[in-house]
C-alpha positions as CSV (number, residue, x, y, z in Angstrom):
1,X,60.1,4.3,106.1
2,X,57.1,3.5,108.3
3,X,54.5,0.9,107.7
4,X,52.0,3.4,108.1
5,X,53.8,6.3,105.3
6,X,54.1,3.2,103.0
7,X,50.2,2.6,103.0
8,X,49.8,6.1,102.4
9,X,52.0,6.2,99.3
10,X,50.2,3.3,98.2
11,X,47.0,4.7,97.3
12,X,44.7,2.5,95.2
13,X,47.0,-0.2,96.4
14,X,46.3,0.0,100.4
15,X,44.9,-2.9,101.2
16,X,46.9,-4.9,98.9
17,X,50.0,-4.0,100.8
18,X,48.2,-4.0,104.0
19,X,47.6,-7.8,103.4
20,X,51.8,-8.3,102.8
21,X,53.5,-9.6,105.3
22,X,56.8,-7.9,104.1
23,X,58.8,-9.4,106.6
24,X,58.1,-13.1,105.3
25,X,58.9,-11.8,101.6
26,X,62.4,-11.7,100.6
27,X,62.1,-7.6,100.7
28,X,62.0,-7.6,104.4
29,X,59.8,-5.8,106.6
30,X,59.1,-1.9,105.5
31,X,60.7,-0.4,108.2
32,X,64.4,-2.2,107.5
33,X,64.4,-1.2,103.7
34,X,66.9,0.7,102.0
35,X,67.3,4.2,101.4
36,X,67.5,3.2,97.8
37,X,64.4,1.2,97.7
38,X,62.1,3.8,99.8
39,X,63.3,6.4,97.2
40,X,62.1,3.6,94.5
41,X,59.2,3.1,95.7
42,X,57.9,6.5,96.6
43,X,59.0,7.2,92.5
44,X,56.9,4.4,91.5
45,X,53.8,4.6,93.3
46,X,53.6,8.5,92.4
47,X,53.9,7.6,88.3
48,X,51.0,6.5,86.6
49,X,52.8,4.5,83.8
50,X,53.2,1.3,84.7
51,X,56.4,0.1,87.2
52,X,57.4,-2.5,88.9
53,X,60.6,-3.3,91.4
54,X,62.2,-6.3,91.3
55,X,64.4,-6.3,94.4
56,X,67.1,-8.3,95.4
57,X,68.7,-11.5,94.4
58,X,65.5,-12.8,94.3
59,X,63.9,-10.0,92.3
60,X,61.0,-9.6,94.4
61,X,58.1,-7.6,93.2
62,X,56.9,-4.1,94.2
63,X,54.8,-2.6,92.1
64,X,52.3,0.5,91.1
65,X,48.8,0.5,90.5
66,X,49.3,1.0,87.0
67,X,51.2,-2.1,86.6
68,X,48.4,-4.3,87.8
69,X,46.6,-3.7,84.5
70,X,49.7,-5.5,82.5
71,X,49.5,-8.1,85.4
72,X,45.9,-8.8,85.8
73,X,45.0,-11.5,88.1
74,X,48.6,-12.3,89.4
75,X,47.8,-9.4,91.8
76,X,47.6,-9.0,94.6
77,X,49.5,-12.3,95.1
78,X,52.4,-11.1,93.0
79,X,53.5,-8.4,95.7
80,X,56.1,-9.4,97.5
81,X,56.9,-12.4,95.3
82,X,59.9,-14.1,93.8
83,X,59.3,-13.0,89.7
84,X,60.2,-16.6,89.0
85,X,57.3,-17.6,90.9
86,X,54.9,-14.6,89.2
87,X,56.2,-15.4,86.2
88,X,57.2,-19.3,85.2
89,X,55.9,-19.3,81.9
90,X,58.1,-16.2,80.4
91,X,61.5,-16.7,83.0
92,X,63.5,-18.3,80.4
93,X,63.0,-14.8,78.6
94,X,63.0,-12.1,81.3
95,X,65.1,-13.5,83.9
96,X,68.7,-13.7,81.7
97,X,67.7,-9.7,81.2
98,X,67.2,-9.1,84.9
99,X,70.3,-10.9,85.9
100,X,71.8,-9.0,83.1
101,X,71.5,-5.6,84.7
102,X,72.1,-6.8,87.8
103,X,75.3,-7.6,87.2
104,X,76.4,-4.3,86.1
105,X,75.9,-4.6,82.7
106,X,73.9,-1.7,81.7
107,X,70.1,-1.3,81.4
108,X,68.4,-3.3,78.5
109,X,65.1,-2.6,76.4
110,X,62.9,-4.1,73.9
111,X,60.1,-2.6,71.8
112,X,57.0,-5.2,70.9
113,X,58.8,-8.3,72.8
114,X,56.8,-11.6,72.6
115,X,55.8,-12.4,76.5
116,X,53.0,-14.6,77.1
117,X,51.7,-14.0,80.1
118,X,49.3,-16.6,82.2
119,X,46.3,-14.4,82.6
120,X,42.8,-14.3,82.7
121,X,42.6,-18.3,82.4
122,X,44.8,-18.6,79.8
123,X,48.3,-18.3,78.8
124,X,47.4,-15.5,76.9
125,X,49.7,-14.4,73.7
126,X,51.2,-10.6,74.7
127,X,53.3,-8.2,73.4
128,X,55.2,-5.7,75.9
129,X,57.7,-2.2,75.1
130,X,59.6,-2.3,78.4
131,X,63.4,-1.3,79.9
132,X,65.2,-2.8,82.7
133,X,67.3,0.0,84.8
134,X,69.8,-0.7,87.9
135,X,68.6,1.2,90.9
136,X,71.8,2.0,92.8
137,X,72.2,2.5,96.7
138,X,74.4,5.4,98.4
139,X,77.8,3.1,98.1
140,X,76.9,2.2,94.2
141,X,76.1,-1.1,94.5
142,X,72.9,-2.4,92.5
143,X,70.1,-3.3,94.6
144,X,67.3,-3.7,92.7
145,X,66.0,-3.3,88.6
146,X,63.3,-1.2,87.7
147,X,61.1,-2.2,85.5
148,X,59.2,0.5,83.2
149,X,56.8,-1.0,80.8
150,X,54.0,-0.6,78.6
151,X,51.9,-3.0,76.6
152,X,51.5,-3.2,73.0
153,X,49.6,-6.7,72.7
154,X,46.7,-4.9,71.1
155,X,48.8,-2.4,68.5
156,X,51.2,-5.9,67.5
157,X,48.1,-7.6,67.0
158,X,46.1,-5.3,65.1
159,X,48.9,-4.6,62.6
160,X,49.1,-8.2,62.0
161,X,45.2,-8.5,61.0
162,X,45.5,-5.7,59.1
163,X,48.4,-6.3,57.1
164,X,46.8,-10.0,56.5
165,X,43.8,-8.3,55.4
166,X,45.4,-5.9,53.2
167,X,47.2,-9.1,51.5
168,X,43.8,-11.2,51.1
169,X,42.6,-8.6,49.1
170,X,45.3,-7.9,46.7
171,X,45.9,-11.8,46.0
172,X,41.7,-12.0,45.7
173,X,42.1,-9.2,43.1
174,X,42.7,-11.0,40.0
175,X,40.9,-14.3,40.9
176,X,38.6,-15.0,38.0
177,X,36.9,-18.5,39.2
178,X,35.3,-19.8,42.3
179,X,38.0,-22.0,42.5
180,X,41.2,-19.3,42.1
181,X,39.8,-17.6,45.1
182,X,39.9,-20.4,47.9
183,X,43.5,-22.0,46.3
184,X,44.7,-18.2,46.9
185,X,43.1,-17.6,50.3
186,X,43.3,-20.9,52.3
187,X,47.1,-20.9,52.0
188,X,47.7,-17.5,53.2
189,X,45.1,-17.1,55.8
190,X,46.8,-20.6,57.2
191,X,49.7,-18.8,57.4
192,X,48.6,-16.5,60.1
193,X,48.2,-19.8,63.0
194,X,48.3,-17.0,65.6
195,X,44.6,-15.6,64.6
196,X,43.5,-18.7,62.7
197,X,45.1,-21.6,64.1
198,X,42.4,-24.3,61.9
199,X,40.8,-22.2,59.0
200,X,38.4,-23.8,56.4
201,X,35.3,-23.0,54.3
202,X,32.6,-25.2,54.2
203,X,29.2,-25.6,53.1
204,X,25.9,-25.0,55.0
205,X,22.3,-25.5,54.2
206,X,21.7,-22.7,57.1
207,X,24.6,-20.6,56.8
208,X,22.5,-18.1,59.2
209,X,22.4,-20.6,61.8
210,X,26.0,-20.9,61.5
211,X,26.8,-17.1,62.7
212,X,28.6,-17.7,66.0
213,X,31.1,-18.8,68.4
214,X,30.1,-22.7,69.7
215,X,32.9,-24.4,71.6
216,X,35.8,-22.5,70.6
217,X,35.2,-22.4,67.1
218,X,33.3,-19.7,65.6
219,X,31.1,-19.7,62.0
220,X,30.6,-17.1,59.8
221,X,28.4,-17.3,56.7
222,X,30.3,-16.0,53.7
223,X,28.1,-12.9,51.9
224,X,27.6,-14.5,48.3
225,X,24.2,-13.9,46.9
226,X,22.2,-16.8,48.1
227,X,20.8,-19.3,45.7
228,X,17.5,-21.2,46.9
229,X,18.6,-24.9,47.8
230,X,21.8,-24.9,46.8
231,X,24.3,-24.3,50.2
232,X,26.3,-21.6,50.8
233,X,29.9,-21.1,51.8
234,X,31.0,-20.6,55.4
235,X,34.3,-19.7,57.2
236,X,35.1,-22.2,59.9
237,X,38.1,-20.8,62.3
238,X,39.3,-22.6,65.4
239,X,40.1,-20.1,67.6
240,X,43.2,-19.3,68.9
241,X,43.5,-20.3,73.1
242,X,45.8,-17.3,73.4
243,X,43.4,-14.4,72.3
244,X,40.4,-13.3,74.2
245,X,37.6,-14.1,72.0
246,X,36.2,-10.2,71.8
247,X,34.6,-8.2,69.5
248,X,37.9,-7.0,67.6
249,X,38.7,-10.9,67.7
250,X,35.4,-12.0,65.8
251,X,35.0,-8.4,64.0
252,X,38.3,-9.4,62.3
253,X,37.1,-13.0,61.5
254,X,33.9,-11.1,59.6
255,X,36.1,-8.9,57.6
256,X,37.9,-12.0,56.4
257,X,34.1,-13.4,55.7
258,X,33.1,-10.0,53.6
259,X,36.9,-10.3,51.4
260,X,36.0,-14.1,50.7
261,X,32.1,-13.2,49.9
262,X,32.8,-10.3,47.5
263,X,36.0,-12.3,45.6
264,X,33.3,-14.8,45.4
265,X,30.7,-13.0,44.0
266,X,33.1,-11.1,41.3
267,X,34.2,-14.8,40.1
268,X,30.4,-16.1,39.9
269,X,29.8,-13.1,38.3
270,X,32.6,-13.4,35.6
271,X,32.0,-17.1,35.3
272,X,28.8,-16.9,34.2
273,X,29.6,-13.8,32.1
274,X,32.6,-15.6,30.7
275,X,30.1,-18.7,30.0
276,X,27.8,-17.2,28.1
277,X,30.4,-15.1,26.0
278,X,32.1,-18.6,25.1
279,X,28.9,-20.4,24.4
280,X,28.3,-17.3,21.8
281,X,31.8,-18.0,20.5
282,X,32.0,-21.5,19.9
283,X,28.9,-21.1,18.5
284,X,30.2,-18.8,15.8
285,X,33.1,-21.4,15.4
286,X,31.0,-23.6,13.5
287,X,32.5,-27.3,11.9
288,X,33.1,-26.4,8.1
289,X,32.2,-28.7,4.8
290,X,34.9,-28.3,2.1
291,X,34.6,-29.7,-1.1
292,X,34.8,-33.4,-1.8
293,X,38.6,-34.1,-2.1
294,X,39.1,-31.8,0.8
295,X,39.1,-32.5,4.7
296,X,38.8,-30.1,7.2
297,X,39.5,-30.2,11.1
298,X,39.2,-27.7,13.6
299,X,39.4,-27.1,17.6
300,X,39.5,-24.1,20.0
301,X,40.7,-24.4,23.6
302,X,40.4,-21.3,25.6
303,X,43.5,-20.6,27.9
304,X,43.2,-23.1,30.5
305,X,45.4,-19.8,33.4
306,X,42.0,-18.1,33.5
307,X,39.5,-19.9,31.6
308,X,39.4,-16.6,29.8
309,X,37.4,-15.9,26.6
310,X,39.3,-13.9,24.2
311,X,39.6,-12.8,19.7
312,X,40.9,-15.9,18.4
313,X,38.5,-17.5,15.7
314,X,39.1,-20.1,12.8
315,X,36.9,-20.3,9.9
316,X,36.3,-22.2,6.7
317,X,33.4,-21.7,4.0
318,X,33.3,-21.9,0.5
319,X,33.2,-19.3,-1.9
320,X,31.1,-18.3,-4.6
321,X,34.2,-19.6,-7.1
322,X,33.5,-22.5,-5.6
323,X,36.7,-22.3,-3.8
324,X,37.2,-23.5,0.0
325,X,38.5,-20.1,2.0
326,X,40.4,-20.8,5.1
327,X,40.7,-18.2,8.2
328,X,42.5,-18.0,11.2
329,X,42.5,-14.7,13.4
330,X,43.1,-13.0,16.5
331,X,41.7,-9.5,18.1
332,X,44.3,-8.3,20.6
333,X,42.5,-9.1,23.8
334,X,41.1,-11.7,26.3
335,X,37.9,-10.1,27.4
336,X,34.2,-9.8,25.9
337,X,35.2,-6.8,24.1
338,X,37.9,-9.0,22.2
339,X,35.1,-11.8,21.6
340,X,32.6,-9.2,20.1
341,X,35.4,-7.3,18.0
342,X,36.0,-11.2,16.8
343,X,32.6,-11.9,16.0
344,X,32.3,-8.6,13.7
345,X,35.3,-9.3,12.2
346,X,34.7,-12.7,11.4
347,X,31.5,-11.6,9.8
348,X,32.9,-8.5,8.3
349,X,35.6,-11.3,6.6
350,X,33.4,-13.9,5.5
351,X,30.8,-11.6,3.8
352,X,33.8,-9.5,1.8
353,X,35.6,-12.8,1.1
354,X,32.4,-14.3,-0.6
355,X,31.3,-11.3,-2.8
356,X,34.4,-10.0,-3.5
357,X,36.0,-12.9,-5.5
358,X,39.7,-11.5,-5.1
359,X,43.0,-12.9,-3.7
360,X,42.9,-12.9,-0.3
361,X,45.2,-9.9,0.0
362,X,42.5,-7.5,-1.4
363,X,40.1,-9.1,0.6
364,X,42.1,-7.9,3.8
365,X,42.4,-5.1,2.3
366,X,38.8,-4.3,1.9
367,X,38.2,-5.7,5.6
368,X,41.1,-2.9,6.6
369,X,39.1,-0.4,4.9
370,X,35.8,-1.4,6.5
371,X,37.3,-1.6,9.9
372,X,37.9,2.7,9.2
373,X,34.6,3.3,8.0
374,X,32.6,0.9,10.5
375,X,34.7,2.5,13.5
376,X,35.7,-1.1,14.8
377,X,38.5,-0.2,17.3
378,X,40.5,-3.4,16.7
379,X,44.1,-5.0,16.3
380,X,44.0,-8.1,14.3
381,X,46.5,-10.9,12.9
382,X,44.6,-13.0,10.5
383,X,45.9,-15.1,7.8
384,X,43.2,-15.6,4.9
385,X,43.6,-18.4,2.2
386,X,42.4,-20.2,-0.3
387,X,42.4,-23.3,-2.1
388,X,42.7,-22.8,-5.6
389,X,43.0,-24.9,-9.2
390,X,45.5,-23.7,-11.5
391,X,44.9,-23.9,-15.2
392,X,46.6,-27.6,-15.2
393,X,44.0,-28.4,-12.3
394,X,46.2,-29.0,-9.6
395,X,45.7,-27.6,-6.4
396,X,47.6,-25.0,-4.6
397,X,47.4,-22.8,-1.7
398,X,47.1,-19.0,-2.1
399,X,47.1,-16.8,1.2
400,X,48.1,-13.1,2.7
401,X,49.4,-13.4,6.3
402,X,48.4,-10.0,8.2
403,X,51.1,-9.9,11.4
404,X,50.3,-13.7,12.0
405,X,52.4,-16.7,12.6
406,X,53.4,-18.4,9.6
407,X,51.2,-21.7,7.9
408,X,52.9,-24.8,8.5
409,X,52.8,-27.7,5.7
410,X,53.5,-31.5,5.7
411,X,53.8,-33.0,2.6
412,X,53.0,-36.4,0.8
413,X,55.9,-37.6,2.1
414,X,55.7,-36.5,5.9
415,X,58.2,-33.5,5.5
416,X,57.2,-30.9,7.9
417,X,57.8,-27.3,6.9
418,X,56.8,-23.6,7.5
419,X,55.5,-21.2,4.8
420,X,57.7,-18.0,5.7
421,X,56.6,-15.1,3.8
422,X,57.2,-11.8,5.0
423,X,53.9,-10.7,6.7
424,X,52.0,-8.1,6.3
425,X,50.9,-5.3,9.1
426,X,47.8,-6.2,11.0
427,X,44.5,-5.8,10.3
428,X,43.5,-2.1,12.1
429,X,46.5,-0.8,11.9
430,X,47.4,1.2,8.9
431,X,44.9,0.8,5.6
432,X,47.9,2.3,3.5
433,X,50.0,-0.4,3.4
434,X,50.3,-2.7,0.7
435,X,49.2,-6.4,1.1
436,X,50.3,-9.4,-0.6
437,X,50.1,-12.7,-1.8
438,X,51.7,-15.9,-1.8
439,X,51.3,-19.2,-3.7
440,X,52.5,-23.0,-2.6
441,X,51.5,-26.2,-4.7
442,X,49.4,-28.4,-2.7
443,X,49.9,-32.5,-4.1
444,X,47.5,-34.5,-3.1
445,X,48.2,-35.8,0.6
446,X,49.4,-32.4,1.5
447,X,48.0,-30.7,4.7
448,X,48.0,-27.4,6.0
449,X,48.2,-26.1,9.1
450,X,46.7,-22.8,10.6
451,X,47.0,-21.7,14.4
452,X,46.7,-19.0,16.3
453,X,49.9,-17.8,19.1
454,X,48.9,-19.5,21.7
455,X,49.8,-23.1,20.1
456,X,53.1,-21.9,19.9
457,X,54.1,-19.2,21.9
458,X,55.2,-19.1,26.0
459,X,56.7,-16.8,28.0
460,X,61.3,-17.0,28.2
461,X,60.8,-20.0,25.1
462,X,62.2,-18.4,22.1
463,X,59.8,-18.5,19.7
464,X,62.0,-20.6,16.5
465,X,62.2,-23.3,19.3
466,X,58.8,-23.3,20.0
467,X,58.4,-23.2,15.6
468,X,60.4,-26.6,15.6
469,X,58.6,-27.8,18.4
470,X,55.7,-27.8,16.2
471,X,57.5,-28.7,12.9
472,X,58.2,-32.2,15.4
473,X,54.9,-33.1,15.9
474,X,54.0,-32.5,12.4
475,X,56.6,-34.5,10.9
476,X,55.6,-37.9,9.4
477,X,52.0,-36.5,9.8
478,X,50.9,-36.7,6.6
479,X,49.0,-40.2,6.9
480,X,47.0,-38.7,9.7
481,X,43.5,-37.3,9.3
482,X,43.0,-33.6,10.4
483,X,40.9,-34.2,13.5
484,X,43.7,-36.6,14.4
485,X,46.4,-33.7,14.1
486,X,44.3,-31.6,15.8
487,X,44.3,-33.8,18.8
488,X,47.9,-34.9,18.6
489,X,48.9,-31.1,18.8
490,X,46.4,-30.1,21.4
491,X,47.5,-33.4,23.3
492,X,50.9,-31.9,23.1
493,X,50.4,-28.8,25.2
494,X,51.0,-28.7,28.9
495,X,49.2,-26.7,31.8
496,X,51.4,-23.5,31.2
497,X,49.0,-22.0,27.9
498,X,48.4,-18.5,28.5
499,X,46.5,-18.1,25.4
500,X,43.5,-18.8,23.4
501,X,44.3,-21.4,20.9
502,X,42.6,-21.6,17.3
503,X,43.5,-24.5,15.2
504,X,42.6,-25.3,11.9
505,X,43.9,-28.6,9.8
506,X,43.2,-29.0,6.0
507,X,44.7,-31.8,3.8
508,X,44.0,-32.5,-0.2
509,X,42.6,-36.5,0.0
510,X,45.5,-39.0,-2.2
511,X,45.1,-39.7,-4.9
């Protein structure tokens, strides 16, 4: 091949090959190459995908004018050149491959392969589909590899963001407070250190003075509803040295913003619904005064997972035999729905309790039967009792348990024990059924205890051990007040309640 046919061929390329002194490179000057490499070369610079030569021992480049995009500023200097020399930062990868097929031992290719490349000022993080072939002279020998190659930097990248994206929302999803949603997004957006090598969220007073890239960091208010003088959340990344700072770099950065701003918003939203539907509950919940000989202690602790409001109530109010009625219930449900169902329910109880003047088992009865004619689409267990005088004047408890967990009592001497009875269906379910009652003498220095599921129940604990775990912390109780139970079984629980818990404590004074 002539000089002259080679510039020819070389199109776009011209004066970048006019400016090689081939001789001096270890290809040798145009008009001593190879059958073999002028048949390459013609291939290549006639192909519009990107190809490259790598010729000789010292894999020397020849390239197309398509491959200059993949190369960018390492033309026109790369012509000519050793690869090691074009390409220092990635030999430990490529050359092994190059030697590879140069030794006869078949062609090699890789799909998405990690190659940073030293680019554009920076060694920039790149992702390449490419295959390594032997090109063959007339006796068979290999004299060169041909390199055929496409990038896929942008396509590796852009599944990466999205697939991080996709997973910020689902874990944002269920976040219910301010708090759940940056201890579920910090850790996994600091998992992805190749887009967000420093992540944080911070406060401004300005956060619209903060929209921007300033020193290799870039600022991007958070899109929560603004509240005058108080400031607002921002998303502080360090940007990565590797990726070009463009507009699908920082348009990715504001989609993280928008996820964070609308999880945040949902969680102020159901914060301040979930504070006002609590403040309406406790303040139903109200302390009780029993009669004289009587003491009364009660606490409710919503579940401290969510912070969730939810159907469990306690009550205690005398009636008009003069007898102290004690209730503890719970609407299926943590939501505001379960909290208003509660509150009619509660009310619905109390008021059929009071004017009624039956065992408690009627009573439920009657609330079952207003709960059908009221339309209150409910599920309750509820156990209703009272404290009673028998014709001796000794006091005893007298209660119907509807689906709930069974009364526990500690007697005058400490002895801790459970008041099984078989229970009754729950409240809502089935106004057919019958209801009963059931009786236990209540010395004086006897307490009783009433609690709702979530004191006792937990997810893979069999629910007897859980029983006896209570029976433990009741035994040898009976010196303690109820407000001092209350706290010792409340004290008791650990960070793992999933559920609303409703406690009520009553003891009969000593003697």
């Amino acid at each position: 091949m002539h000089r002259d046919e080679l510039l020819a061929a070389a199109g776009s390329l011209r004066e970048a090959y006019a400016a090689v002194d081939w001789a001096a490179t270890p290809v040798g000057p145009v008009e001593a190459w190879s059958p073999a490499l002028v048949h390459a070369v013609e291939l290549a610079l006639q192909t519009r995908f990107p190809v490259t030569l790598l010729w000789g021992p010292e894999f020397a480049l020849v390239y197309n004018a398509a491959y200059v995009e993949l190369i960018a500023d390492k033309h026109p200097s790369a012509l000519g050149s050793r690869a090691e020399r074009v390409f220092p930062e990635v030999w430990g990868t490529i050359g092994p491959m190059m030697r590879s097929v140069r030794a006869g031992r078949g062609a090699n290719w890789v799909e998405d392969e990690y190659v940073p490349l030293a680019r554009r000022g920076r060694l920039e993080e790149a992702y390449f589909t490419f295959s390594y072939s032997p090109v063959r002279g007339a006796d068979g020998a290999i004299e060169g590899v041909m390199d055929i190659a496409t990038e896929t930097t942008s396509t590796v990248i852009d599944r990466r963001r999205l697939v991080m994206l996709n997973r910020l929302r689902e874990q944002l999803a269920g976040a219910e407070r301010v708090e759940d949603v940056v201890a579920r997004a910090l850790p996994l957006l600091r998992g992805n250190a190749a887009d967000l090598p420093d992540v944080r969220l911070e406060e401004s007073d300005d956060p619209l003075a903060s929209d921007g890239v300033r020193d290799g960091v870039a600022r991007l208010p958070i899109g929560v509803r603004p509240v005058a003088g108080r400031p607002q959340p921002v998303l502080r990344v360090r940007l990565s040295e590797h990726v070009a700072p463009d507009e699908a770099y920082l348009g990715f950065l504001r989609l993280i913003a928008s996820s964070l701003g609308q999880a945040l918003d949902r969680a102020t939203a159901r914060s301040a619904e979930r504070g006002v539907a609590e403040a309406l509950q406790r303040a139903m919940l109200t302390r009780p005064r029993p009669p004289g000989d009587l003491e009364v202690g009660v606490r409710y602790l919503p579940a401290a997972a969510l912070n969730q409001i939810g159907g469990d109530w306690y009550d205690a109010f005398v009636g008009s035999h003069g007898w102290l009625k004690l209730v503890v219930g719970d609407v299926a449900g943590h939501d505001q729905h379960a909290a208003a169902a509660m509150a009619q329910l509660r009310n619905l109880m109390r008021g059929i309790s009071f004017t009624l003047g039956q065992p408690p088992s009627r009573v439920l009865a009657a609330v079952d039967d207003a709960m059908g004619g009221l339309a209150l689409d409910a599920y309750a267990t509820a156990i209703l009792a009272q404290v009673e005088r028998d014709a001796a004047g000794a006091r005893r408890l007298c209660w119907s348990n509807a689906g709930h967990p069974p009364p526990a009592l500690v007697d005058p001497s400490g002895h801790a024990r459970l008041l099984h009875s078989p229970p009754d269906v729950l409240l809502g379910i089935d106004r057919s059924r019958e209801r009963h009652d059931h009786v236990a003498a209540l010395p004086p220095g006897s307490t009783v205890v009433l609690y709702t599921d979530g004191l006792v129940e937990r997810r893979e604990i069999p629910l007897d051990d859980r029983l006896d775990w209570l029976l433990g912390l009741l035994e040898g109780g009976h010196e303690r007040s109820p407000d001092e139970l209350c706290d010792r079984l409340l004290a008791a629980l650990d960070e793992s309640v999933e559920d609303d818990v409703a406690l009520l404590v009553m003891r009969v004074l000593p003697e």
